[in-house]
GUTOR-82987 format. One record per residue: residue number from 1; residue in three letters; chain; x, y, z of N, C-alpha, C in turn. Coordinates in steps of 0.001 Angstrom, whole numbers, padded with zeros to 6 digits, always signed. Example, Ala and Ser with C-alpha at 12.3 -4.5 7.8 and 13.67 -1.06 7.14 Angstrom:
# GUTOR-82987
NODE milum gudren figu n_x n_y n_z ca_x ca_y ca_z c_x c_y c_z
NODE 1 ALA A +013190 -005690 +007800 +012300 -004500 +007800 +013200 -003300 +007800
NODE 2 SER A +012850 -002250 +007080 +013670 -001060 +007140 +012900 +000030 +007870
END
This chain:
# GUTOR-82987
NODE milum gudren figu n_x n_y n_z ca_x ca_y ca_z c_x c_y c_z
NODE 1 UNK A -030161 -077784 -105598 -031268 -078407 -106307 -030693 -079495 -107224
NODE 2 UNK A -031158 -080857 -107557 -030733 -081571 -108192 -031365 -081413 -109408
NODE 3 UNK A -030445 -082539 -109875 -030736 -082076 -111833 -031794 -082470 -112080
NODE 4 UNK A -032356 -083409 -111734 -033924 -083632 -111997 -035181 -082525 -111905
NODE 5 UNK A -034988 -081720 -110386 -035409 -081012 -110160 -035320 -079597 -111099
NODE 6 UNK A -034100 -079671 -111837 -033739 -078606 -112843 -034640 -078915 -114266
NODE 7 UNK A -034750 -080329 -114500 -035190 -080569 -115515 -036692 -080124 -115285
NODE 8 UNK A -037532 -080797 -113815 -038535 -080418 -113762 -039195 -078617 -114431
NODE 9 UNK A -038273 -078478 -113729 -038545 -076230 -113677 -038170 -075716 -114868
NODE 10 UNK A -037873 -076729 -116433 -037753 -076211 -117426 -036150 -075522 -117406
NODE 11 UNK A -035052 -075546 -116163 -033903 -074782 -116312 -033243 -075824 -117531
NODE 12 UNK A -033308 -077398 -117409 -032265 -077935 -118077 -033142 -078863 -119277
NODE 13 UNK A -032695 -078673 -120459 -034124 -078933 -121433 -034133 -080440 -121566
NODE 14 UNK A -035486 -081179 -122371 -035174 -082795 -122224 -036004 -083080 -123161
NODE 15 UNK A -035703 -084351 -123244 -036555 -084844 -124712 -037956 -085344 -123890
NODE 16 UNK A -038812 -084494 -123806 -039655 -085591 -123333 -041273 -086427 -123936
NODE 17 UNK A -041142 -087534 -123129 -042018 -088820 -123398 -043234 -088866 -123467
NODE 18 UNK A -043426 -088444 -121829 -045034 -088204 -121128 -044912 -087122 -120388
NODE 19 UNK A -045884 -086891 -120102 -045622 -085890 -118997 -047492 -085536 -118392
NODE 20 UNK A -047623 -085192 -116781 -048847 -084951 -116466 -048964 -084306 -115045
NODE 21 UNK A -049382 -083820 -114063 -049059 -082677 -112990 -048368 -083367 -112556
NODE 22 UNK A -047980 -084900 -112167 -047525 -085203 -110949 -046120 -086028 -111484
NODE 23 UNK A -045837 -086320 -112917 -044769 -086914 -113667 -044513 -086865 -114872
NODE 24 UNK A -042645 -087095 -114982 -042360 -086518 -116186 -041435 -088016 -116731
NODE 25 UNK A -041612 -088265 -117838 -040834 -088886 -118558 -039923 -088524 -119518
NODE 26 UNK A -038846 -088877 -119774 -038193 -088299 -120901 -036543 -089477 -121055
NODE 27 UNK A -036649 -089028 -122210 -035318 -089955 -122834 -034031 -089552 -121781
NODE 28 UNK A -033320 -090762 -121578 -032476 -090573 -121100 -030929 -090230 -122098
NODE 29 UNK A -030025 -089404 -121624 -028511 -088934 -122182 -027964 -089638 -122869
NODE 30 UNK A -027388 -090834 -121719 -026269 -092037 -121939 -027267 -092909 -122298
NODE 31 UNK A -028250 -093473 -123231 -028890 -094650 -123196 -028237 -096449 -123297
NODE 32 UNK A -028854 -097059 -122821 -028186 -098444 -122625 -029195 -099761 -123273
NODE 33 UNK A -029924 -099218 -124084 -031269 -100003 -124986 -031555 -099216 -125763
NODE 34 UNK A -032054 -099606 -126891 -032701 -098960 -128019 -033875 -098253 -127350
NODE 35 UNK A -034426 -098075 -126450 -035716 -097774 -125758 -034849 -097457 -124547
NODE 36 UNK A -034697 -096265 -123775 -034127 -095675 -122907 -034688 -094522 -121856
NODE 37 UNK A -035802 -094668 -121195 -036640 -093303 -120780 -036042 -093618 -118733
NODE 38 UNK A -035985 -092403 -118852 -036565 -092114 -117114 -037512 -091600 -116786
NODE 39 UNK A -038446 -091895 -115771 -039731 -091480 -114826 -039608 -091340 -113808
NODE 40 UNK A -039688 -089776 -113386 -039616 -089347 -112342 -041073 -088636 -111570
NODE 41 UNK A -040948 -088301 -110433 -042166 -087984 -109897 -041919 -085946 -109917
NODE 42 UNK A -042521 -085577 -109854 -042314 -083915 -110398 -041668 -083068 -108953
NODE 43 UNK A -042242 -083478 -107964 -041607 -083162 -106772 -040518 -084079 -106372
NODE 44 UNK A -039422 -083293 -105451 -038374 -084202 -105162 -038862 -085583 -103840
NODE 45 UNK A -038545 -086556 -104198 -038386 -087856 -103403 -036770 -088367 -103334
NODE 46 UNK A -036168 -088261 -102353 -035202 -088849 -102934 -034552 -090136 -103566
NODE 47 UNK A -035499 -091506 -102894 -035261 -092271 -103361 -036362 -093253 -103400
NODE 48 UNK A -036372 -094636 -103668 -037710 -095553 -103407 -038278 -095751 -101929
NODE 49 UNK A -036959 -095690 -101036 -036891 -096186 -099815 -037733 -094786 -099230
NODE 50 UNK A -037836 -093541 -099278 -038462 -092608 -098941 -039572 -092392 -099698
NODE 51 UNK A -040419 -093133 -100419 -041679 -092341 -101347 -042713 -093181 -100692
NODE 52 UNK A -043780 -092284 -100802 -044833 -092747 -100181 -046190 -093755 -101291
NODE 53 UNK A -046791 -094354 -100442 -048001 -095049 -101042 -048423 -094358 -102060
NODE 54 UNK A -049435 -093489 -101913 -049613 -092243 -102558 -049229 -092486 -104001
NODE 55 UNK A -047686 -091635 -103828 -047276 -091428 -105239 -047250 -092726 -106026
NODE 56 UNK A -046409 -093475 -105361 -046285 -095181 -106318 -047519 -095244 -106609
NODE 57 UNK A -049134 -095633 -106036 -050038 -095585 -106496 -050247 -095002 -107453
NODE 58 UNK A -049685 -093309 -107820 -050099 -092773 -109024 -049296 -093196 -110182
NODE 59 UNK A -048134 -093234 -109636 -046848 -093541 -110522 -047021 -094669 -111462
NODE 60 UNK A -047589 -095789 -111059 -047748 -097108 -111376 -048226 -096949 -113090
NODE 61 UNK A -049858 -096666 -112857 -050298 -096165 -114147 -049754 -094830 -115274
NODE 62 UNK A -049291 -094168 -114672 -048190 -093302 -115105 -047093 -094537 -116628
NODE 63 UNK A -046195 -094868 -115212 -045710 -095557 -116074 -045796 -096639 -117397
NODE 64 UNK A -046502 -097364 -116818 -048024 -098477 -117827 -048160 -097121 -119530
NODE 65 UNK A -048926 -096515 -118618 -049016 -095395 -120226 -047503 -094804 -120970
NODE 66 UNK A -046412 -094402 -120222 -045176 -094194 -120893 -045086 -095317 -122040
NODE 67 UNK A -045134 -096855 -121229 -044977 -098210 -121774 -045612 -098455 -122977
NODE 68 UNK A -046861 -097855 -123080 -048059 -097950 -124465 -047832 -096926 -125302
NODE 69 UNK A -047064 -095589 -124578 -046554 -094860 -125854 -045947 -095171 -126821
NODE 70 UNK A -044879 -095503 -125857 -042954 -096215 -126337 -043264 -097534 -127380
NODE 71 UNK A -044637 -098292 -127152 -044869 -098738 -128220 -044245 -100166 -127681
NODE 72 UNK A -043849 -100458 -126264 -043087 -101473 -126174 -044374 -102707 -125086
NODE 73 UNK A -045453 -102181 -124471 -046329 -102453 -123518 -046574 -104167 -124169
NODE 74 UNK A -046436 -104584 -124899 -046948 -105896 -125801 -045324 -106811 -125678
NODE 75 UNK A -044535 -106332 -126025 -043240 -106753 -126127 -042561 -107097 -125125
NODE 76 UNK A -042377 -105978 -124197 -041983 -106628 -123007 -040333 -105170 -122677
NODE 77 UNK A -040634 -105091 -121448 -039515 -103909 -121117 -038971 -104370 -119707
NODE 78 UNK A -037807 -103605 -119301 -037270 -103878 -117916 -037490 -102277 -117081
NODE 79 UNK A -038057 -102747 -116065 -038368 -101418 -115513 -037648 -101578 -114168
NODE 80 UNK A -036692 -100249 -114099 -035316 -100716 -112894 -035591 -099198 -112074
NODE 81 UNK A -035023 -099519 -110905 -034705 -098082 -109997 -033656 -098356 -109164
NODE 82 UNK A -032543 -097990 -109154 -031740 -098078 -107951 -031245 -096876 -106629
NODE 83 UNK A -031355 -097802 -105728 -032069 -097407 -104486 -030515 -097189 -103671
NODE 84 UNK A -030465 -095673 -103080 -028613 -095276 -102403 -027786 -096226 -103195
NODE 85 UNK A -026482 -095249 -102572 -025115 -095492 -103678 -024667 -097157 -103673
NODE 86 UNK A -025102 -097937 -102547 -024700 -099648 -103321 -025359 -099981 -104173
NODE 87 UNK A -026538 -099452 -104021 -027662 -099790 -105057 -027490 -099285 -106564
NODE 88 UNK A -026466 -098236 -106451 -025880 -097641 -108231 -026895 -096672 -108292
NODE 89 UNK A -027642 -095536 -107179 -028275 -094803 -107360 -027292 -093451 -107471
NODE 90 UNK A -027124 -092597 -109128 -026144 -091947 -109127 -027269 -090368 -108748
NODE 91 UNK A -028098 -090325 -109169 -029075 -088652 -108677 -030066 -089076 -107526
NODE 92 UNK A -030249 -088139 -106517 -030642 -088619 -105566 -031805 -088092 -105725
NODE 93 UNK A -032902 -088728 -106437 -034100 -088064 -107591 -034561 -089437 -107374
NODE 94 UNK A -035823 -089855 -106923 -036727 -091292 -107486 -037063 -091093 -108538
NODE 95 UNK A -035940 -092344 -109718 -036442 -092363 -110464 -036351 -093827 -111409
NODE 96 UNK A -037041 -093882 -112109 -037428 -095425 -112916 -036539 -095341 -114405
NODE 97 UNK A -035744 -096204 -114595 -035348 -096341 -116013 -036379 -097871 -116357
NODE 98 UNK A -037109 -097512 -117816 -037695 -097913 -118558 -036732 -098564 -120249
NODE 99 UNK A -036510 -099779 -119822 -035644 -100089 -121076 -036056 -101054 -122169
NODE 100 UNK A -036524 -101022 -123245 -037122 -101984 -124059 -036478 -101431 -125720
NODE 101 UNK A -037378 -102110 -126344 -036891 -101569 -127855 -036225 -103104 -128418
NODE 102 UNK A -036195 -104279 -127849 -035450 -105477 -128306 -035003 -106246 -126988
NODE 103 UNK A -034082 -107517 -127470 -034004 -108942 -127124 -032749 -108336 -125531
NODE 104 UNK A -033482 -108008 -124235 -032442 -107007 -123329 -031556 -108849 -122289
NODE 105 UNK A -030540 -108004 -122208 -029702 -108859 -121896 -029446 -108762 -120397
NODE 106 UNK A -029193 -109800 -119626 -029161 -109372 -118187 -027350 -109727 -117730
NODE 107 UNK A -027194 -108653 -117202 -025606 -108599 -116910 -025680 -107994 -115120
NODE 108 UNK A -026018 -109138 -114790 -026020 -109215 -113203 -024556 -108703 -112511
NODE 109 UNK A -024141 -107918 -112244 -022796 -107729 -111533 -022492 -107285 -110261
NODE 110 UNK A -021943 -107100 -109666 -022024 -106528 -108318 -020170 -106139 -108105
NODE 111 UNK A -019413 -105288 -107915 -017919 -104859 -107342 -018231 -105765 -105871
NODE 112 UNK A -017181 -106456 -106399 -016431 -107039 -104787 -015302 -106617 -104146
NODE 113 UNK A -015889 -105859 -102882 -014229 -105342 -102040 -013674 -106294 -101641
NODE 114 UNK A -013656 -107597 -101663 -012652 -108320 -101041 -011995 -108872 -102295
NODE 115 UNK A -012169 -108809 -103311 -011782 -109713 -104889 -010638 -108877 -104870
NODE 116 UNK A -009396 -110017 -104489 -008337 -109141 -105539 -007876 -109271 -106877
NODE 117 UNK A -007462 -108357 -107616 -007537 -107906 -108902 -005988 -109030 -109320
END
């Protein structure tokens, strides 16, 4: 079972944001913005590339309301998911990092296997 799925079932505890039958929000560990949440869907998906209409449909407004909690919906946030391991997807959990809280900086990078060091 993945850790998301742990978090879901109450085994692994979390700060959380929002929450409603079908999604859970909650602060993320390692944060990387003053404003740091993940949104996940309550059942396992594993990634974007596998989730259906459906859920994104629900998910959408889901998220929108996390956004008006967090207090950031006016200001302006970066809402990211990365999709299998090139993509920097480290839990194999669909899920959304929500980053706002201030002036966010974009640090485009990508590892090149052919760059030598």
């Amino acid at each position: 079972m993945c850790i998301f799925c742990q978090i879901v079932k109450g085994e692994i505890p979390n700060n959380t944001v929002h929450e409603n039958e079908d999604f859970l929000a909650f602060h993320d560990i390692h944060p990387t913005a003053p404003i740091h949440v993940l949104i996940i869907p309550k059942v396992h998906v594993e990634n974007f590339q596998s989730v259906d209409a459906q859920t994104m449909a629900k998910m959408t407004p889901f998220i929108q309301d996390v956004a008006e909690k967090l207090g950031i919906d006016q200001t302006g946030y970066r809402l990211i998911t990365n999709n299998g391991s090139d993509g920097g997807q480290e839990v194999p959990h669909l899920h959304f990092h929500i980053l706002g809280g201030g002036k966010l900086v974009w640090n485009h990078q990508h590892e090149d296997p052919h760059k030598s060091i």
